[in-house]
DONU-470596 format. One record per residue (C-alpha): x, y, z; residue in three letters. Coordinates in Angstrom, 2 decimals. Layout:
BEGIN
@X:X; Y:Y; Z:Z; aa:Ala
...
END
This chain:
BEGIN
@X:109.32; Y:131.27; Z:143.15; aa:Unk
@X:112.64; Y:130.21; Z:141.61; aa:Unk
@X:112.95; Y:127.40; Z:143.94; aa:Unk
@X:109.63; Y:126.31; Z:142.99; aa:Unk
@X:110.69; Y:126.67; Z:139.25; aa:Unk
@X:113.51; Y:124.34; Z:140.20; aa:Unk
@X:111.38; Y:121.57; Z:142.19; aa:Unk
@X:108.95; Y:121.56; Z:139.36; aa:Unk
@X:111.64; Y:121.25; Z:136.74; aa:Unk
@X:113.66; Y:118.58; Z:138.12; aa:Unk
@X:110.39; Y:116.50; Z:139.12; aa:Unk
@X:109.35; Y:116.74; Z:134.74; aa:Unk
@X:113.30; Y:115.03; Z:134.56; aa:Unk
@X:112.20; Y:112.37; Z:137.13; aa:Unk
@X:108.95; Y:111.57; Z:135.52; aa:Unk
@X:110.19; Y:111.58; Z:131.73; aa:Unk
@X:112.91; Y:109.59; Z:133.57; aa:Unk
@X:110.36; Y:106.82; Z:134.53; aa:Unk
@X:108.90; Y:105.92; Z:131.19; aa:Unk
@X:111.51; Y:106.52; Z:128.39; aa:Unk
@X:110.13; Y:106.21; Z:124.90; aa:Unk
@X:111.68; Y:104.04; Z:122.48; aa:Unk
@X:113.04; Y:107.28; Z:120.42; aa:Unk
@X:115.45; Y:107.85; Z:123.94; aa:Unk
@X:116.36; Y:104.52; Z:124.68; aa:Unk
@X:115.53; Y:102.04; Z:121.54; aa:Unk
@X:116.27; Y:101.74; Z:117.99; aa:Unk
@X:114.06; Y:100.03; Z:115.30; aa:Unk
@X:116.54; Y:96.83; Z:115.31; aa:Unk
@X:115.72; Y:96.47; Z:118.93; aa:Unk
@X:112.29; Y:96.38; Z:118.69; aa:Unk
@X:112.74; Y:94.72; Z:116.06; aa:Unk
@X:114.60; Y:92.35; Z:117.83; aa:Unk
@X:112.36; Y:92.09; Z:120.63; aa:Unk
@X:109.76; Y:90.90; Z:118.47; aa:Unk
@X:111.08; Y:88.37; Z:117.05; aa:Unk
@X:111.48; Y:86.80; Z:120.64; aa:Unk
@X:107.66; Y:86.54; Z:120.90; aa:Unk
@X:107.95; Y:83.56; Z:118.35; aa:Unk
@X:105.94; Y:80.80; Z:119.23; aa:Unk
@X:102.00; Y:80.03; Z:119.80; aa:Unk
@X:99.86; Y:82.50; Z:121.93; aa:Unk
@X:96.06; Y:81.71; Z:122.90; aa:Unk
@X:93.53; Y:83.71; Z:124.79; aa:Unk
@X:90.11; Y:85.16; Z:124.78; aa:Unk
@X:89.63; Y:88.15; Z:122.09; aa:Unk
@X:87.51; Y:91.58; Z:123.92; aa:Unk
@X:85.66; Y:93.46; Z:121.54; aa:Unk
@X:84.69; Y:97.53; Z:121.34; aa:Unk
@X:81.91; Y:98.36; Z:118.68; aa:Unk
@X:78.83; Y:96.75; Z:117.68; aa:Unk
@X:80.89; Y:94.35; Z:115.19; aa:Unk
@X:83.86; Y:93.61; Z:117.02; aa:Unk
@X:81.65; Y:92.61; Z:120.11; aa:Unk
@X:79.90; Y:90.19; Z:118.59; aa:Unk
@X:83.04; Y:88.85; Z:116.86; aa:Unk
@X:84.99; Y:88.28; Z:120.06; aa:Unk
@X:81.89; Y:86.80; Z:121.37; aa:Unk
@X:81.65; Y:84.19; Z:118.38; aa:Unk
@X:85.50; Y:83.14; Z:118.47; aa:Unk
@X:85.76; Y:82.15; Z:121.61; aa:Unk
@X:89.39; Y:81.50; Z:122.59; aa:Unk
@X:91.44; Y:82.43; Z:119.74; aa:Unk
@X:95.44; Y:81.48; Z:118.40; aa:Unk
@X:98.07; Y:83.70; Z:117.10; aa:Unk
@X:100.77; Y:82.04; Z:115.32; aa:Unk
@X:104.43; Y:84.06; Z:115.19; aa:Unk
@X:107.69; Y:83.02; Z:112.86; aa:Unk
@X:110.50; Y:84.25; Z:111.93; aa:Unk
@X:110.86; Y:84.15; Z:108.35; aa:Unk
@X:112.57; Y:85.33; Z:105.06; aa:Unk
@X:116.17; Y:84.71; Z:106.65; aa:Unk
@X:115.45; Y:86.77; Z:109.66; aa:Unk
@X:113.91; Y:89.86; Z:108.20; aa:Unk
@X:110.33; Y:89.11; Z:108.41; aa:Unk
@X:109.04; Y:88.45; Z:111.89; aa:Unk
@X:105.44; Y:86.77; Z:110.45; aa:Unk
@X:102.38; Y:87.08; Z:112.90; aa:Unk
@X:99.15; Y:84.76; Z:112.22; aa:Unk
@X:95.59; Y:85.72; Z:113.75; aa:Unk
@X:94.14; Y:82.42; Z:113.45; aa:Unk
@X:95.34; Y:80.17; Z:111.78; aa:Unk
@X:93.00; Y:78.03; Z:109.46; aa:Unk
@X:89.75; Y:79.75; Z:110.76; aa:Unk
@X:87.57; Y:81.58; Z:107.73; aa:Unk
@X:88.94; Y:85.06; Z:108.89; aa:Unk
@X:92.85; Y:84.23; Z:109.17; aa:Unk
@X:94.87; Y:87.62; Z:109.10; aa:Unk
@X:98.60; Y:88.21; Z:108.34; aa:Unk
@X:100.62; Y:90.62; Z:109.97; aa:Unk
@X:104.35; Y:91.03; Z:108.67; aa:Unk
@X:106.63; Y:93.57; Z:110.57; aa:Unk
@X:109.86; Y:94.69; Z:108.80; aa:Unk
@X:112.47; Y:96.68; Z:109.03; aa:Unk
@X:112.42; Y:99.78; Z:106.61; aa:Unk
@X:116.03; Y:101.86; Z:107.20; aa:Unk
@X:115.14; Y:103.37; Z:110.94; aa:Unk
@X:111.81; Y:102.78; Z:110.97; aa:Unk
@X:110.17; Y:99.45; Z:111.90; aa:Unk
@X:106.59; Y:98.96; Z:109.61; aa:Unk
@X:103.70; Y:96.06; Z:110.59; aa:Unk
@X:101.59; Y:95.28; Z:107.21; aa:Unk
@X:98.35; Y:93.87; Z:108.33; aa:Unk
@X:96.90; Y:91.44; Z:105.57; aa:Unk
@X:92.96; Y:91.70; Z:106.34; aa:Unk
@X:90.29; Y:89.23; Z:106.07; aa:Unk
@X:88.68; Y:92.16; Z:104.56; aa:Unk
@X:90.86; Y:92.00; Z:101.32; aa:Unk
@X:92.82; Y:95.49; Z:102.01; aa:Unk
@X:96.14; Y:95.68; Z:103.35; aa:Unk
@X:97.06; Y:98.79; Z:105.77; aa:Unk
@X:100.45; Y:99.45; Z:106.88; aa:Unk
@X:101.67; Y:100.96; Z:110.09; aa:Unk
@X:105.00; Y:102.38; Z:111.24; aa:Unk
@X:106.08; Y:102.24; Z:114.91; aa:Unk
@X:105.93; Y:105.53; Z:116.66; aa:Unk
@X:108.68; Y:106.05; Z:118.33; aa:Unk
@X:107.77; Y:108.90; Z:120.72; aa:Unk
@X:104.38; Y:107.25; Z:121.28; aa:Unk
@X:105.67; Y:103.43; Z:122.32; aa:Unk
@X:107.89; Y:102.42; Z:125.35; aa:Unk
@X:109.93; Y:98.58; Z:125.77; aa:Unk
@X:106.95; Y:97.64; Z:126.90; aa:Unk
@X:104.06; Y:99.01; Z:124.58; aa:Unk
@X:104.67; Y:99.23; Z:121.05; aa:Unk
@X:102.31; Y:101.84; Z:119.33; aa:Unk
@X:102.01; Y:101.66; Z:115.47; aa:Unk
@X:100.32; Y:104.03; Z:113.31; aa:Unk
@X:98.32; Y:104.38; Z:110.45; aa:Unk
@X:100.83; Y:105.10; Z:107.33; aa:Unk
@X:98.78; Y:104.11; Z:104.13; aa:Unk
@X:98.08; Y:101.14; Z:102.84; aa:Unk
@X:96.71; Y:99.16; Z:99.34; aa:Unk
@X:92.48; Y:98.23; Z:98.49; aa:Unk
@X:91.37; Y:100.83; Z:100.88; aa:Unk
@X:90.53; Y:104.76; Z:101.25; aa:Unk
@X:90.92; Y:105.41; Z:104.46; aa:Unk
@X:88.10; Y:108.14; Z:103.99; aa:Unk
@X:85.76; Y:105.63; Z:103.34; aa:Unk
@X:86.99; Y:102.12; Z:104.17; aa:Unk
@X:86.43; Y:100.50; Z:106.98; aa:Unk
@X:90.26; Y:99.07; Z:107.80; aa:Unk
@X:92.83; Y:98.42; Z:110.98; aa:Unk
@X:94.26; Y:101.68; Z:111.24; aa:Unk
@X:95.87; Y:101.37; Z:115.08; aa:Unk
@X:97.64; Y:98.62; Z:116.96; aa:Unk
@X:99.48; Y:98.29; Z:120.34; aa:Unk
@X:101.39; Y:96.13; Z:121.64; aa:Unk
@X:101.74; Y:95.76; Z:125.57; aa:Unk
@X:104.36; Y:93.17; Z:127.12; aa:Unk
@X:103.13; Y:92.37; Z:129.98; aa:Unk
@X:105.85; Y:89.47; Z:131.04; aa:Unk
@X:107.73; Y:86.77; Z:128.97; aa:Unk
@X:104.43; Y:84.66; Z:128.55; aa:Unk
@X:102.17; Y:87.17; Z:128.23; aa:Unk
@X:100.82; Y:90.44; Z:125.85; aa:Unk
@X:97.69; Y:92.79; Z:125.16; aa:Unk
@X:97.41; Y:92.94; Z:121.33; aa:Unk
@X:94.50; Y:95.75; Z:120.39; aa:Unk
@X:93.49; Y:96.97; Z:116.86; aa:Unk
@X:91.58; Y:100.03; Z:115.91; aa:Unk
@X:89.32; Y:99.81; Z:113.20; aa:Unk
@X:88.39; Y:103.14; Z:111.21; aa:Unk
@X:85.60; Y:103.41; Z:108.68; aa:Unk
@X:84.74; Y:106.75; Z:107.07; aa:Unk
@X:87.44; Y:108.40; Z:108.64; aa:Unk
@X:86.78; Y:107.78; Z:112.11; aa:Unk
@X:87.06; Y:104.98; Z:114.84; aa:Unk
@X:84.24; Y:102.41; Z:114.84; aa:Unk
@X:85.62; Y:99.49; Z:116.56; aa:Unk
@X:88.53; Y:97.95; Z:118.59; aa:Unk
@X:89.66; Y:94.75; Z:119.09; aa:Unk
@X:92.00; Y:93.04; Z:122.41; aa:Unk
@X:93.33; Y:89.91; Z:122.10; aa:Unk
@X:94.71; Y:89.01; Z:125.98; aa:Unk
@X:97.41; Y:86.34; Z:124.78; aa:Unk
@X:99.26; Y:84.11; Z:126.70; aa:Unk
@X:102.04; Y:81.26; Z:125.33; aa:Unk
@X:101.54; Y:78.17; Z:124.88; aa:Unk
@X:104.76; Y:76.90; Z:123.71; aa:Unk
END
């Protein structure tokens, strides 16, 4: 029994081993970091979970995200696209250890989301909902979820979860590529 204790044990180091969260291996400035390498223009088709988003990914077609550095570095400035009538804003920033994504909606609210640390790896950033201005989150419907997944250099899965009275109604992929 105690040598099964010990195989059992030693396999949970190996695994946790495998997958280190950002809180083991990464700070905020990293990640932080990190993102600002994604600067450039991404395209690709949008996927769409929910009544609404469905028939919004359907209607966009292929669809542009725009990301800058700005504000001298401390702004890494993401734009879901750019010029259409439902152009979002998404502005990630450093705040002391934490790193915090402020998603300016086509919907006229503004949630904001810190980066879980235990939650996200290098290669999948996981924000949370952490308040936000024009919206209730008990009644609203608003982004309240997104993930990042690096897939490669030239390629990420960006996916939103949208809440409205409290609960999950909708979700939103975006399977980008660069273009430049």
């Amino acid at each position: 029994m105690k040598k099964l204790l010990q195989v059992a044990l030693l396999s949970l180091v190996v695994l946790a081993g495998v997958s280190p969260t950002i809180a083991d291996t990464l700070t905020a400035q990293q990640v932080f970091d990190q993102l600002k390498g994604l600067e450039g223009t991404w395209e690709g088709e949008p996927e769409g979970k929910g009544e609404e988003a469905e028939a919004e990914a359907e209607a966009a077609g292929m669809v542009t995200h725009e990301i800058q550095i700005s504000a001298a570095g401390t702004v890494v400035m993401e734009t879901m696209g750019p010029g259409t009538d439902h152009e979002m804003i998404n502005m990630y920033h450093l705040d002391g250890d934490d790193l915090v994504l402020t998603h300016y909606c086509a919907g006229g609210n503004q949630p904001q989301m810190r980066l879980n640390k235990t939650a996200s790896t290098a290669d999948q950033l996981v924000f949370d909902f952490a308040g936000g201005t024009n919206l209730d989150p008990q009644v609203d419907n608003h982004i309240h979820s997104a993930r990042i997944q690096m897939v490669d250099s030239d390629h990420m899965e960006s996916v939103w979860k949208a809440y409205s009275a409290g609960e999950e109604v909708a979700t939103m992929t975006f399977h980008l590529a660069r273009t430049e």
